[in-house]
N, CA, C and O atoms as a Tinker XYZ file with bonds, in Angstrom:
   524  protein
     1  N    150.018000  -14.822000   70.163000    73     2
     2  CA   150.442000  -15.525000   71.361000    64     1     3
     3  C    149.864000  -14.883000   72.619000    63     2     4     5
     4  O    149.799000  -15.447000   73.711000    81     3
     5  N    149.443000  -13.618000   72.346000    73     3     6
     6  CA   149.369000  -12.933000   74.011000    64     5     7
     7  C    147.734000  -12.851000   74.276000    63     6     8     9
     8  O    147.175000  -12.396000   75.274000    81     7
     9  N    147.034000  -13.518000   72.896000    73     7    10
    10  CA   145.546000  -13.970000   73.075000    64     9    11
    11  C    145.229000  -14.888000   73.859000    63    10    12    13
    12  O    144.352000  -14.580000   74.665000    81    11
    13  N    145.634000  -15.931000   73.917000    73    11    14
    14  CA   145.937000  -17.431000   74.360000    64    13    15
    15  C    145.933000  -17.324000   75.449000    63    14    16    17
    16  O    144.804000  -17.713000   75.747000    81    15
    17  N    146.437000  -17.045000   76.363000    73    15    18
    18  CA   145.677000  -17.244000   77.969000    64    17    19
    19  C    144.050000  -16.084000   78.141000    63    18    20    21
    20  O    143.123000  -16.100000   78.951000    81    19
    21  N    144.227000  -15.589000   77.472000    73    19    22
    22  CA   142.089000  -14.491000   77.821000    64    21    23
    23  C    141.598000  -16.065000   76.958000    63    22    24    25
    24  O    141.211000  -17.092000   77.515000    81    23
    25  N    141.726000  -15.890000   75.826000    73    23    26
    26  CA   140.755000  -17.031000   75.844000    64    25    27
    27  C    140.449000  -18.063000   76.083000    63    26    28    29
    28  O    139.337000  -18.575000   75.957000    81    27
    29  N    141.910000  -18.739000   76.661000    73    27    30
    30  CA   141.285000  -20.139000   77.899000    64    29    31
    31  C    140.909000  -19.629000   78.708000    63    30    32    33
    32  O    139.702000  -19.859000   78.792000    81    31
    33  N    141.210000  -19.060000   79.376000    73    31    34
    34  CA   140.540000  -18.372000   80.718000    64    33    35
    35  C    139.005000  -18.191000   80.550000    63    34    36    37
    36  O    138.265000  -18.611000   81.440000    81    35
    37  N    138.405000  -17.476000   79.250000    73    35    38
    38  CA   137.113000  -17.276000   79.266000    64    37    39
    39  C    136.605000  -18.570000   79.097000    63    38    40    41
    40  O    135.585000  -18.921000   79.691000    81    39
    41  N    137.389000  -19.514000   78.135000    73    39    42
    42  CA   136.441000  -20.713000   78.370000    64    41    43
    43  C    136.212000  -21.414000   79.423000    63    42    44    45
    44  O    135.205000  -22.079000   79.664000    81    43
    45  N    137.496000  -21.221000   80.305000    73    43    46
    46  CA   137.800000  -22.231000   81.669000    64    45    47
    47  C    136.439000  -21.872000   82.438000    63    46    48    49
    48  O    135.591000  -22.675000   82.827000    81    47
    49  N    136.428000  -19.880000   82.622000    73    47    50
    50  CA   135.015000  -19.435000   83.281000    64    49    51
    51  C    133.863000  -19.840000   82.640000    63    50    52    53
    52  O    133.011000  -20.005000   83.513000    81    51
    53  N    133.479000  -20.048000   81.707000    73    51    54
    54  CA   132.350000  -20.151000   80.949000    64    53    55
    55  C    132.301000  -21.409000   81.461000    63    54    56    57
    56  O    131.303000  -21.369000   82.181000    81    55
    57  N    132.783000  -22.553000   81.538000    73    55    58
    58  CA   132.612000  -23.830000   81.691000    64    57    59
    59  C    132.285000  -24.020000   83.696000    63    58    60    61
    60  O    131.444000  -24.728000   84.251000    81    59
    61  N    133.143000  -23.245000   84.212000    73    59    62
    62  CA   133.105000  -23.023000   85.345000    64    61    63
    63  C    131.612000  -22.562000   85.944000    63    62    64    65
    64  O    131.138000  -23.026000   86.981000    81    63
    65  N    130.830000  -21.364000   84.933000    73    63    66
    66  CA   130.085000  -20.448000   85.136000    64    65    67
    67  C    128.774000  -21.551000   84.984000    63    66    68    69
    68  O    127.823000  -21.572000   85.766000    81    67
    69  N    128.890000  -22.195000   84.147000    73    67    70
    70  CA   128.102000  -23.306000   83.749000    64    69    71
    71  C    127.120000  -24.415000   84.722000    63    70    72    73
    72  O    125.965000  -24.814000   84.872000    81    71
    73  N    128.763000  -24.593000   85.328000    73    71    74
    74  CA   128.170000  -25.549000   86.285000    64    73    75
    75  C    127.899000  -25.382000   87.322000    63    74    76    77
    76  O    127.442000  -26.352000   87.926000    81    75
    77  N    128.054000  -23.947000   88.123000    73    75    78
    78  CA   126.916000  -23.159000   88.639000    64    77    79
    79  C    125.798000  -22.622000   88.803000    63    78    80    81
    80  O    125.186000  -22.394000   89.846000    81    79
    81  N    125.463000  -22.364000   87.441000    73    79    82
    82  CA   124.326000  -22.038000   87.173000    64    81    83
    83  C    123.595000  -23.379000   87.256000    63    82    84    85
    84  O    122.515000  -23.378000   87.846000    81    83
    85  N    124.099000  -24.639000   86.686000    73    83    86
    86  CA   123.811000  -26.019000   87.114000    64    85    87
    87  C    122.820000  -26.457000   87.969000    63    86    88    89
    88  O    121.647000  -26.829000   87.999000    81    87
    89  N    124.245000  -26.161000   88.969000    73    87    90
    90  CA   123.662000  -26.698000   90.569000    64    89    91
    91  C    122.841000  -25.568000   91.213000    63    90    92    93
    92  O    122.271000  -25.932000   92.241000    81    91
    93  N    122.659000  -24.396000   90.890000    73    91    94
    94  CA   121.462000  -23.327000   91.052000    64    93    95
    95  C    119.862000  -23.928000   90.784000    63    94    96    97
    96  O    118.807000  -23.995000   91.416000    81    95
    97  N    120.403000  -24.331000   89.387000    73    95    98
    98  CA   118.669000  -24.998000   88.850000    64    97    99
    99  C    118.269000  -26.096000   89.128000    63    98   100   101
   100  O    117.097000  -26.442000   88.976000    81    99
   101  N    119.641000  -27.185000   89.808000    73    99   102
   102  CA   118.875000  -27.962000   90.438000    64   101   103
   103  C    118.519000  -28.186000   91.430000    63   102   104   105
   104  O    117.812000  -29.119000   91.809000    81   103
   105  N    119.230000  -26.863000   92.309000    73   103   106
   106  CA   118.731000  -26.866000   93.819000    64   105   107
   107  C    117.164000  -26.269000   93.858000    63   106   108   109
   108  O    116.437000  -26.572000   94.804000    81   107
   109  N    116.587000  -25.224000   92.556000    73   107   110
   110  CA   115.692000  -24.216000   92.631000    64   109   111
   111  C    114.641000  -25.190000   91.991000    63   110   112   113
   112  O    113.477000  -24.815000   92.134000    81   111
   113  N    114.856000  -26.572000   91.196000    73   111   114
   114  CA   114.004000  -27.891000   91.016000    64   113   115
   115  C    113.478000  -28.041000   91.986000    63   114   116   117
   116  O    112.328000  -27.653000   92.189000    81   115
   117  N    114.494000  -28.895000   93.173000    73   115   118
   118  CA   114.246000  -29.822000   94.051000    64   117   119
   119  C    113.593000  -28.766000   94.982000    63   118   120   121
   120  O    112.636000  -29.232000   95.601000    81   119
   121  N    113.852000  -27.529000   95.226000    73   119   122
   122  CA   112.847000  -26.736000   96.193000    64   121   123
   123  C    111.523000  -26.401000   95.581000    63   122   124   125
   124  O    110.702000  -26.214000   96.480000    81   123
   125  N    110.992000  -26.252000   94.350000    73   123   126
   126  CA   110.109000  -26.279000   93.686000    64   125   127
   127  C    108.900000  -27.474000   93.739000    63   126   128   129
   128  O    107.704000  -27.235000   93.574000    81   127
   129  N    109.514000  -28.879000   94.019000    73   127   130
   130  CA   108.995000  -29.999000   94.029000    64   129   131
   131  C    108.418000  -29.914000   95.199000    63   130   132   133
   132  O    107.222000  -30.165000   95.351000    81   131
   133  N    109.535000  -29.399000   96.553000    73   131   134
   134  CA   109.206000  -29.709000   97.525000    64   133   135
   135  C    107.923000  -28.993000   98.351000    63   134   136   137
   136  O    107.131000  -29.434000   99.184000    81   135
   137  N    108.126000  -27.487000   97.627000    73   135   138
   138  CA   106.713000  -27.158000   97.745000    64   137   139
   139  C    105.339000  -27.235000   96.964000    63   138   140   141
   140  O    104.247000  -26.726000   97.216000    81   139
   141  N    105.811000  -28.132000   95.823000    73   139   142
   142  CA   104.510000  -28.782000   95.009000    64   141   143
   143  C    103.651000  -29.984000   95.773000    63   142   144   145
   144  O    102.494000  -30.398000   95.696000    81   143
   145  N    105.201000  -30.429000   96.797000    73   143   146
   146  CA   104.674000  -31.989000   96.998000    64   145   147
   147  C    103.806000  -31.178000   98.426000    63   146   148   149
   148  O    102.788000  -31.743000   98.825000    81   147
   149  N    104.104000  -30.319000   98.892000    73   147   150
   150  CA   103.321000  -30.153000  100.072000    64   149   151
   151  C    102.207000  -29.041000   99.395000    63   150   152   153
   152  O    101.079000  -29.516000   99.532000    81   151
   153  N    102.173000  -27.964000   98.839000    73   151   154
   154  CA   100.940000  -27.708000   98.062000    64   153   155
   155  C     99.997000  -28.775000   97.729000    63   154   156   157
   156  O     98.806000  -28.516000   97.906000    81   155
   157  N    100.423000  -30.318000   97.128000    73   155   158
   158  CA   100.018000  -30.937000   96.665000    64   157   159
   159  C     98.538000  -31.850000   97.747000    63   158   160   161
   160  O     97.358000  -32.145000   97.559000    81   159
   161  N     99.360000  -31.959000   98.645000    73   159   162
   162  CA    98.473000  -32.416000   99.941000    64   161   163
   163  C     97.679000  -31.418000  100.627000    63   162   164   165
   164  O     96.786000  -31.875000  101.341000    81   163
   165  N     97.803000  -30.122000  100.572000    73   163   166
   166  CA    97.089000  -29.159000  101.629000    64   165   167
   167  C     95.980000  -28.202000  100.447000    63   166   168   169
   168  O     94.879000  -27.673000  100.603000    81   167
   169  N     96.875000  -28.313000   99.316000    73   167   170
   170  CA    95.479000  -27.491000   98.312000    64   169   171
   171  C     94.065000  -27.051000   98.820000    63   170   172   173
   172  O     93.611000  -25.947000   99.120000    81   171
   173  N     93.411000  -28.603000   98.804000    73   171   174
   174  CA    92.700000  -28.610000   98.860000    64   173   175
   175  C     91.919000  -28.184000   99.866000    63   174   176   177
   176  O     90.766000  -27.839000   99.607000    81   175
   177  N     92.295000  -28.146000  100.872000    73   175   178
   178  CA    91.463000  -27.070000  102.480000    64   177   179
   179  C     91.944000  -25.849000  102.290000    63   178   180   181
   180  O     93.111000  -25.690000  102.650000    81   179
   181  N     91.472000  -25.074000  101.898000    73   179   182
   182  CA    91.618000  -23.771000  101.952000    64   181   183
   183  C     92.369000  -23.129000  103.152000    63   182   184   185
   184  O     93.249000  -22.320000  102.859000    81   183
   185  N     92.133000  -23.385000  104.476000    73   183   186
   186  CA    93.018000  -22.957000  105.818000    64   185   187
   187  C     94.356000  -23.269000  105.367000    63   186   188   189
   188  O     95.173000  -22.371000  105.576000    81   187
   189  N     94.761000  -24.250000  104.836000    73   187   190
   190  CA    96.006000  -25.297000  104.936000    64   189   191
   191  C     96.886000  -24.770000  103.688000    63   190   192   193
   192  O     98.100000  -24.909000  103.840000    81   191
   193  N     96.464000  -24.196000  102.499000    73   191   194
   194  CA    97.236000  -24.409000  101.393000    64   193   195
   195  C     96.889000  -23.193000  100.671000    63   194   196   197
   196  O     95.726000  -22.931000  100.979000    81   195
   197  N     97.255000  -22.491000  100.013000    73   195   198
   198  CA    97.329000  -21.191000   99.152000    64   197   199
   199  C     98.850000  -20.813000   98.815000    63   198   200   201
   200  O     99.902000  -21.200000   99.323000    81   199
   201  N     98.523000  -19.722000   97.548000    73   199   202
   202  CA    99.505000  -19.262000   97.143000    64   201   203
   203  C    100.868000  -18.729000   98.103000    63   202   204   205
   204  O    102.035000  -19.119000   98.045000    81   203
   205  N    100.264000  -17.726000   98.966000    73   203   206
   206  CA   100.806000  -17.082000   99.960000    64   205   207
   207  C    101.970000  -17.872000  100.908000    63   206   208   209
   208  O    103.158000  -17.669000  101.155000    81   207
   209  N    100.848000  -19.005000  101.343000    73   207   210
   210  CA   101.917000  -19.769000  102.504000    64   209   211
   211  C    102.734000  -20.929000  101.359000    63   210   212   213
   212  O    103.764000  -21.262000  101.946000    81   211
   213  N    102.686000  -21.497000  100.286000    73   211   214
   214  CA   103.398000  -21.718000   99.351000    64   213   215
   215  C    104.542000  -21.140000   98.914000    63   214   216   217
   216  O    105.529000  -21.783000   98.557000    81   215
   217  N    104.433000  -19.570000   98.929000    73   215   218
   218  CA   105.777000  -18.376000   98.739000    64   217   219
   219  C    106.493000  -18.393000  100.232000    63   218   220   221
   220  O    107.658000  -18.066000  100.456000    81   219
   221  N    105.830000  -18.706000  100.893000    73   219   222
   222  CA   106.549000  -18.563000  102.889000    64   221   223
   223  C    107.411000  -20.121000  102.854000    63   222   224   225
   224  O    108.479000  -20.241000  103.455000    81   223
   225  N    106.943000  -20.985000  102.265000    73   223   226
   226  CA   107.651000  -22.384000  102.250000    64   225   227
   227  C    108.851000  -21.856000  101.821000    63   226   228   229
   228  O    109.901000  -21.878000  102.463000    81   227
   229  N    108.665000  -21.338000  100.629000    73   227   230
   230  CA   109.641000  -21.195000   99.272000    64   229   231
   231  C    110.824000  -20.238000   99.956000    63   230   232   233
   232  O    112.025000  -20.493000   99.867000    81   231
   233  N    110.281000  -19.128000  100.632000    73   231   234
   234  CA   111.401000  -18.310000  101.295000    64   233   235
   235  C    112.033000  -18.945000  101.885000    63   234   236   237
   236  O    113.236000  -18.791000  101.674000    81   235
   237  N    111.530000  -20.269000  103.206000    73   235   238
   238  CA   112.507000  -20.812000  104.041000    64   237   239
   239  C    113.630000  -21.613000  103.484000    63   238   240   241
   240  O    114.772000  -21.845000  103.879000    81   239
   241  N    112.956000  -21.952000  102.466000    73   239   242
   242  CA   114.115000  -22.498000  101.752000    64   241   243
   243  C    115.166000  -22.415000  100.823000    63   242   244   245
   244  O    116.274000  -22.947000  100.777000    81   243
   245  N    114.407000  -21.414000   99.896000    73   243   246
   246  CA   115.436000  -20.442000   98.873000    64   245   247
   247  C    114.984000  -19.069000   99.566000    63   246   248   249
   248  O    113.788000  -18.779000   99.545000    81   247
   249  N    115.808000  -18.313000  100.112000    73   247   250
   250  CA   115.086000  -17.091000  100.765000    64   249   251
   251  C    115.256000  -15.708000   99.219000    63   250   252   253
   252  O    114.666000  -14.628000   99.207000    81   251
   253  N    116.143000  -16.189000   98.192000    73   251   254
   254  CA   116.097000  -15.279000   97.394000    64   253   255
   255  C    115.077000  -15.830000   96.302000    63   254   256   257
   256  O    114.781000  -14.978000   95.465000    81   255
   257  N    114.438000  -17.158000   96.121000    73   255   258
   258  CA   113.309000  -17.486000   94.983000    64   257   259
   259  C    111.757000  -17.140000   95.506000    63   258   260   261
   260  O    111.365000  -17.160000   96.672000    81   259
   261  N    111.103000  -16.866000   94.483000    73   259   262
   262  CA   109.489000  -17.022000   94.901000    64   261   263
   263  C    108.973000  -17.417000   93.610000    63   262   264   265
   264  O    109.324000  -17.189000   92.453000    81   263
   265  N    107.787000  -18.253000   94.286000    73   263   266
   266  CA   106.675000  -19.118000   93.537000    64   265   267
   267  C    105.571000  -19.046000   93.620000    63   266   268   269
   268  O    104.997000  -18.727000   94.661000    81   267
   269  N    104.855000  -19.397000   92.264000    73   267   270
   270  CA   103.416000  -18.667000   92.015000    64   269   271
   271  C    102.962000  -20.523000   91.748000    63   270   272   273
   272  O    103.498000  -21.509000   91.242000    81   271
   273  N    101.760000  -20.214000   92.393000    73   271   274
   274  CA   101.354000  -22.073000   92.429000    64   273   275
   275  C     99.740000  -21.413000   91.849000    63   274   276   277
   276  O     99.236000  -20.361000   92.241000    81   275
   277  N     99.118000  -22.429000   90.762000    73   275   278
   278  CA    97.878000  -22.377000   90.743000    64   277   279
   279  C     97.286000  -23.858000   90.376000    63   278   280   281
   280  O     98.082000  -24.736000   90.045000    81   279
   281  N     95.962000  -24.113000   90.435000    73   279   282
   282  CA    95.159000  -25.052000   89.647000    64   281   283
   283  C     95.159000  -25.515000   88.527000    63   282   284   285
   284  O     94.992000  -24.642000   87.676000    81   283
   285  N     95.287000  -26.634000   88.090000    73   283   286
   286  CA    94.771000  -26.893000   86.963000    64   285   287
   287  C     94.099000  -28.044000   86.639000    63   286   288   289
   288  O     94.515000  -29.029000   87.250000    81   287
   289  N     92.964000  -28.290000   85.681000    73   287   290
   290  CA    92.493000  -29.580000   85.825000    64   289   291
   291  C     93.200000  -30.056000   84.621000    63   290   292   293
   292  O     93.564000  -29.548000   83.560000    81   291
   293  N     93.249000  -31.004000   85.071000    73   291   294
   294  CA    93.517000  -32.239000   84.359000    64   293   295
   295  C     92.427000  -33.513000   83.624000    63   294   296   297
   296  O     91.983000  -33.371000   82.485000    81   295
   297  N     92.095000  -34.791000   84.534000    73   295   298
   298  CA    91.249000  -35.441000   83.715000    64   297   299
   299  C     90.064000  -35.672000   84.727000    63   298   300   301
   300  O     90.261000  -35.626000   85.941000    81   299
   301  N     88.489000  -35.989000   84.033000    73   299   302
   302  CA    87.659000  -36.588000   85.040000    64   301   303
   303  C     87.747000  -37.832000   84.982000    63   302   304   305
   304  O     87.896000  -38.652000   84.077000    81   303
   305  N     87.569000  -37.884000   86.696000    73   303   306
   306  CA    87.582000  -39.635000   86.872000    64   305   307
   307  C     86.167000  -40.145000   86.932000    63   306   308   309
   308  O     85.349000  -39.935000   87.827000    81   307
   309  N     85.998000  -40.922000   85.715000    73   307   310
   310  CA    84.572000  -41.984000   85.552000    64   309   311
   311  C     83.831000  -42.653000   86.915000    63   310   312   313
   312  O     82.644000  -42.692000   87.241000    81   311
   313  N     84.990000  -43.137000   87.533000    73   311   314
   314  CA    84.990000  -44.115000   88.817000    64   313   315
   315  C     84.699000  -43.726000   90.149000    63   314   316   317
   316  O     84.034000  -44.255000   91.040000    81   315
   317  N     85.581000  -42.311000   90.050000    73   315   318
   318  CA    85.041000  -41.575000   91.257000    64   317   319
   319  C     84.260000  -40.152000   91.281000    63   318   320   321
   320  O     84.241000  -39.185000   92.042000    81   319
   321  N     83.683000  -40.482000   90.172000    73   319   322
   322  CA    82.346000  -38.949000   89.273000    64   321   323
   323  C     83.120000  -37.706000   89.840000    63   322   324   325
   324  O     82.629000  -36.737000   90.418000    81   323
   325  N     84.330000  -37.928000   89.570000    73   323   326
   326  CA    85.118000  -36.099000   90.080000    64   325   327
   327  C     86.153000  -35.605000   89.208000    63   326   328   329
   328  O     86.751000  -36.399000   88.482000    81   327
   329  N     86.408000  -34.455000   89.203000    73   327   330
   330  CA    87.198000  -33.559000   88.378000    64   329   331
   331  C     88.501000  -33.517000   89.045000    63   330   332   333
   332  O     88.596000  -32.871000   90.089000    81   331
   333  N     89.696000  -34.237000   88.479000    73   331   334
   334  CA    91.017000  -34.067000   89.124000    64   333   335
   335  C     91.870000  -32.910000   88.527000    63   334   336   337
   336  O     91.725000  -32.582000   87.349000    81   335
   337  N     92.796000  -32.272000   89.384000    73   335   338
   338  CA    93.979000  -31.202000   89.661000    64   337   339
   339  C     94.754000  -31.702000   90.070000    63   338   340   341
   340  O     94.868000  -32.545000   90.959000    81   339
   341  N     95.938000  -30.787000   88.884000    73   339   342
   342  CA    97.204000  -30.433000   89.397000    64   341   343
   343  C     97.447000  -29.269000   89.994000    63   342   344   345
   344  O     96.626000  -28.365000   89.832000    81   343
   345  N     98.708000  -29.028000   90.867000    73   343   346
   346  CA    98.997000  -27.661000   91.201000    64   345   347
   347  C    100.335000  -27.488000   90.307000    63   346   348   349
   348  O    101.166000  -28.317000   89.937000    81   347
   349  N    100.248000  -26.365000   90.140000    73   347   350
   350  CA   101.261000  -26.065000   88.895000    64   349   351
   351  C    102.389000  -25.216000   89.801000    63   350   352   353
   352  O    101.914000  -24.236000   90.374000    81   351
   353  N    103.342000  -25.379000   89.937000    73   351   354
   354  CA   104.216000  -24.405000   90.645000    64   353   355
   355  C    105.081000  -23.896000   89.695000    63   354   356   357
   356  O    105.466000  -24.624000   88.780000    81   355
   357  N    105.487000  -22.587000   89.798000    73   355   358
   358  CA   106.589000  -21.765000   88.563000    64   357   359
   359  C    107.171000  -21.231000   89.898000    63   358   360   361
   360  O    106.521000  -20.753000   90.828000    81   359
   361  N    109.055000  -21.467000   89.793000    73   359   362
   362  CA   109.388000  -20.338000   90.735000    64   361   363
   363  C    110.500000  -19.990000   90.208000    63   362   364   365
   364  O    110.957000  -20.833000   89.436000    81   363
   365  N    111.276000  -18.792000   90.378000    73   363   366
   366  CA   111.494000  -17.989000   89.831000    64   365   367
   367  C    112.803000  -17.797000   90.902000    63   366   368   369
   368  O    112.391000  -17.826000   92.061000    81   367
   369  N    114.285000  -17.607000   90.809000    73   367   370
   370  CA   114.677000  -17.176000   91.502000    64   369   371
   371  C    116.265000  -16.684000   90.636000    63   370   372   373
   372  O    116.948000  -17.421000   89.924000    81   371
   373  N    116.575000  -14.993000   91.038000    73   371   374
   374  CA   117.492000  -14.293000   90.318000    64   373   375
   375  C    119.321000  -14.742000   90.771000    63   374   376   377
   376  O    119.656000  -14.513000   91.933000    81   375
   377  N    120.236000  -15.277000   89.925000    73   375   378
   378  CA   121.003000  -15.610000   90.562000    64   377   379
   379  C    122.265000  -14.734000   89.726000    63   378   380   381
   380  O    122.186000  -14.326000   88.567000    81   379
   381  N    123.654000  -14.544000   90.832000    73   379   382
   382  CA   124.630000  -13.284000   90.450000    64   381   383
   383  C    125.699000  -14.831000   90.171000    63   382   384   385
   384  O    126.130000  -15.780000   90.827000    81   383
   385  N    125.756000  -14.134000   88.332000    73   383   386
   386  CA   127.088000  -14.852000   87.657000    64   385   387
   387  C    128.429000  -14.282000   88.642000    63   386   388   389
   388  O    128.515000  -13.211000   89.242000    81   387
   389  N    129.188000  -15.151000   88.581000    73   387   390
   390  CA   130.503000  -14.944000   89.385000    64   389   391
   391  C    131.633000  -14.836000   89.057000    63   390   392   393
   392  O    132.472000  -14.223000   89.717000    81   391
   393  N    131.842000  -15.397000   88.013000    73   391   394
   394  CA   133.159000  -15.374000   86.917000    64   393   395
   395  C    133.061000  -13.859000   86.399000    63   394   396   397
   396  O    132.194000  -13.000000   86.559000    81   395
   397  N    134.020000  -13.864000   85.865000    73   395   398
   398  CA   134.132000  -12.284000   85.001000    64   397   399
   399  C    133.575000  -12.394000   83.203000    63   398   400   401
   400  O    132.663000  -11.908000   82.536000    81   399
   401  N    134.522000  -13.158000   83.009000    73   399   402
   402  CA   133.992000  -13.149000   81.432000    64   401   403
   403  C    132.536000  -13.665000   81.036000    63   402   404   405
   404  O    131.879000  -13.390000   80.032000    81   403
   405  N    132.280000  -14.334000   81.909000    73   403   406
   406  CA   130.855000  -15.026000   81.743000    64   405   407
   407  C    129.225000  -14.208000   82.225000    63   406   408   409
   408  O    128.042000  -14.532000   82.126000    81   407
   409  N    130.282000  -12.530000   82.994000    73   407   410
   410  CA   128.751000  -12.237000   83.365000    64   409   411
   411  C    128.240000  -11.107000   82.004000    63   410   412   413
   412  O    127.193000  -10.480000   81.846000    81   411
   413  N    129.232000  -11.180000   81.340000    73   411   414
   414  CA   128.859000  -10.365000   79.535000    64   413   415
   415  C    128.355000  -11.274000   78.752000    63   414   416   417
   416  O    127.810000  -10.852000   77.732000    81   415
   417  N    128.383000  -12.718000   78.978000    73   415   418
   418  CA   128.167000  -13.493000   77.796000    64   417   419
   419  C    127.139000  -14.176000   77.972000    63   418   420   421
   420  O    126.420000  -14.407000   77.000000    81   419
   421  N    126.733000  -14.783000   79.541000    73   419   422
   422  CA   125.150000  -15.462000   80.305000    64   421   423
   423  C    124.320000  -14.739000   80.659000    63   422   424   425
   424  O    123.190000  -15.222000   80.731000    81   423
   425  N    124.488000  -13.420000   80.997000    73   423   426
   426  CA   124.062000  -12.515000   81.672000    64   425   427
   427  C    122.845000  -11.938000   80.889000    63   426   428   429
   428  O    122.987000  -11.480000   79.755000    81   427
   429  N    121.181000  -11.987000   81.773000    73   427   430
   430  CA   120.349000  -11.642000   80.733000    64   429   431
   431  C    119.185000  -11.125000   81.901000    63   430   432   433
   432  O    118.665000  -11.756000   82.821000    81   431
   433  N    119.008000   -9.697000   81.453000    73   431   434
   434  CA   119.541000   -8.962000   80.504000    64   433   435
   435  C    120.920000   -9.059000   80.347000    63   434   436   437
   436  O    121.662000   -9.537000   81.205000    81   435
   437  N    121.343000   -8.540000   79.088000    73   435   438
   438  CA   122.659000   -7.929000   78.671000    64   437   439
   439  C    123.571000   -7.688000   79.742000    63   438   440   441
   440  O    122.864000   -7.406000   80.709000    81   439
   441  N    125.033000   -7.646000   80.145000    73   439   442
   442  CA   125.109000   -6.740000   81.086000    64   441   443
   443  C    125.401000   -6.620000   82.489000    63   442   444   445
   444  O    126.451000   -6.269000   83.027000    81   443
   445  N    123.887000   -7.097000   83.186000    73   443   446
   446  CA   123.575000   -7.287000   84.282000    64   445   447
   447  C    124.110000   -8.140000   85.291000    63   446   448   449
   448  O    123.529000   -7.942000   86.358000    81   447
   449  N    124.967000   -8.985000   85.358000    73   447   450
   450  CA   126.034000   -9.575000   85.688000    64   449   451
   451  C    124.687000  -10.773000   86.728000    63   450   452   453
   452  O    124.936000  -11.367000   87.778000    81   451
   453  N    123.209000  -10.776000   85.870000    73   451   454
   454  CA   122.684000  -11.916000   86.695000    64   453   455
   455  C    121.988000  -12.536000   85.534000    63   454   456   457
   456  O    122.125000  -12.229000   84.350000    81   455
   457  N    121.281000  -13.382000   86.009000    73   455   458
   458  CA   120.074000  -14.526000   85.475000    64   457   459
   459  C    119.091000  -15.144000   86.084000    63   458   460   461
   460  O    119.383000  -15.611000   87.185000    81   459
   461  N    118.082000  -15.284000   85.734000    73   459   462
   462  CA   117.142000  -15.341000   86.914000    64   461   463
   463  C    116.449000  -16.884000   85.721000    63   462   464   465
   464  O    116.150000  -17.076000   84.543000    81   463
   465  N    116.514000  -17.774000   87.287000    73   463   466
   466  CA   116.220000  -19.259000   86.717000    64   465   467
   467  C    114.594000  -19.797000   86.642000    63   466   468   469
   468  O    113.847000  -19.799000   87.620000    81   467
   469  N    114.363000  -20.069000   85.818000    73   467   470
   470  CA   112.640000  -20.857000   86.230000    64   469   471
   471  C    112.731000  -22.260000   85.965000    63   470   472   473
   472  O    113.290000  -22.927000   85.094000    81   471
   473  N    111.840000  -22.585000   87.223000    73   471   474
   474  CA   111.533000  -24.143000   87.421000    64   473   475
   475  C    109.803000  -24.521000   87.403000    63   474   476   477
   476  O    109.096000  -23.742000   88.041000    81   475
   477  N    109.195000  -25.558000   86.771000    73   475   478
   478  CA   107.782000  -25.378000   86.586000    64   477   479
   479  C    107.989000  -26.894000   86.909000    63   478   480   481
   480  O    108.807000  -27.544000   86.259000    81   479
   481  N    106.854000  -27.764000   88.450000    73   479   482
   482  CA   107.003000  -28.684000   88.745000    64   481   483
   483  C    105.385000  -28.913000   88.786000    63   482   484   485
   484  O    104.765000  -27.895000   89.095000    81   483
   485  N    104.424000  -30.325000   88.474000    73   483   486
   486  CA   103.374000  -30.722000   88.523000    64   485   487
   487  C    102.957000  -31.421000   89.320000    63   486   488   489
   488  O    103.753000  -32.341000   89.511000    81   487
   489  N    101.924000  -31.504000   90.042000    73   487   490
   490  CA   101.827000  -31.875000   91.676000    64   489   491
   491  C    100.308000  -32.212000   91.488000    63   490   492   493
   492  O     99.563000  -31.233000   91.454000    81   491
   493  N     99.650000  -33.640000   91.341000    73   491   494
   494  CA    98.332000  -33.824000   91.550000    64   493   495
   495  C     98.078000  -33.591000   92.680000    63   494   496   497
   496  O     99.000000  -33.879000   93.443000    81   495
   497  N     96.611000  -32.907000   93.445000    73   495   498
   498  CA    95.985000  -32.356000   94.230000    64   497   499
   499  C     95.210000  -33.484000   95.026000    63   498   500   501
   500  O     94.056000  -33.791000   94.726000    81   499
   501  N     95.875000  -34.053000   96.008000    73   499   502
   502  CA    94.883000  -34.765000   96.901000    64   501   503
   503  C     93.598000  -34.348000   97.195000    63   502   504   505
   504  O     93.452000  -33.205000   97.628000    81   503
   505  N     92.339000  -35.291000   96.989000    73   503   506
   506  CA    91.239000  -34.759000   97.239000    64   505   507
   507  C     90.714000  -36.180000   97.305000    63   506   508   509
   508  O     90.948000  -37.177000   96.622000    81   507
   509  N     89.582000  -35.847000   98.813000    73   507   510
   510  CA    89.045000  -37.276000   99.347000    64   509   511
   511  C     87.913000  -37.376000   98.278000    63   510   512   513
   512  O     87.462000  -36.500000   97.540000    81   511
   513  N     87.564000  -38.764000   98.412000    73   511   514
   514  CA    86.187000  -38.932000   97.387000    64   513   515
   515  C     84.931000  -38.588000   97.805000    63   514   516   517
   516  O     84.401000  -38.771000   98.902000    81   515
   517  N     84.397000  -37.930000   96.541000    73   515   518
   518  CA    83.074000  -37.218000   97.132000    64   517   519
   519  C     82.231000  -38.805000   97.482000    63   518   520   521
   520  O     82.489000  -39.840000   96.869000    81   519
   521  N     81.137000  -38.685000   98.662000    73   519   522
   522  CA    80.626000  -39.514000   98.694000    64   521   523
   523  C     78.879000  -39.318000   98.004000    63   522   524
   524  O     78.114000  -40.282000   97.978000    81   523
């Protein structure tokens, strides 16, 4: 009998812990996108778009995530004799479990009473047609 409230409780947190971590990954999505979608347009001029000012987006908006954006090709277009890209964004951001029972059981490493989330969003690379 004197088990019975620890272990609702851990489930109540676990379920609780859950849907935090939730709304973490989908806030650390939608900021991920948002600097894919603008990576996505500036890539291509070198002044305008790089890794660097990609991680400066990423701070203003998650100031505890950072993101690593690179190239990738994808397919050639027949029609417009050119080689198309994506920008690949991975970002990465460490977040502190809050419940008690849940920061021994989500917690990874072991322990560590955190978790650190990744989001990987695909962003074709505007590029004018060669003439």
């Amino acid at each position: 009998m004197l088990l019975i409230l620890p272990v609702f409780l851990s489930m109540v947190f676990l379920i609780m812990e859950t849907g935090n971590i939730s709304f973490r990954l989908i806030v650390l999505n939608h900021a991920t996108y948002e600097v894919a979608r603008i990576g996505g347009m500036t890539w291509s001029i070198p002044s305008l778009g790089n890794e660097g000012k990609m991680n400066d987006v990423m701070k203003r908006i998650l100031p505890a995530a950072s993101v690593r954006c690179y190239k990738e090709e994808t397919i050639y277009d027949p029609q417009a004799y050119q080689m198309n890209y994506d920008l690949v964004c991975v970002a990465q951001e460490p977040v502190q479990l809050i419940f008690p029972m849940s920061r021994v059981i989500l917690a990874k490493p072991s322990g560590a009473g955190s978790r650190t989330l990744t989001a990987v969003v695909r962003m074709p690379i505007e590029s004018p047609l060669k003439q």
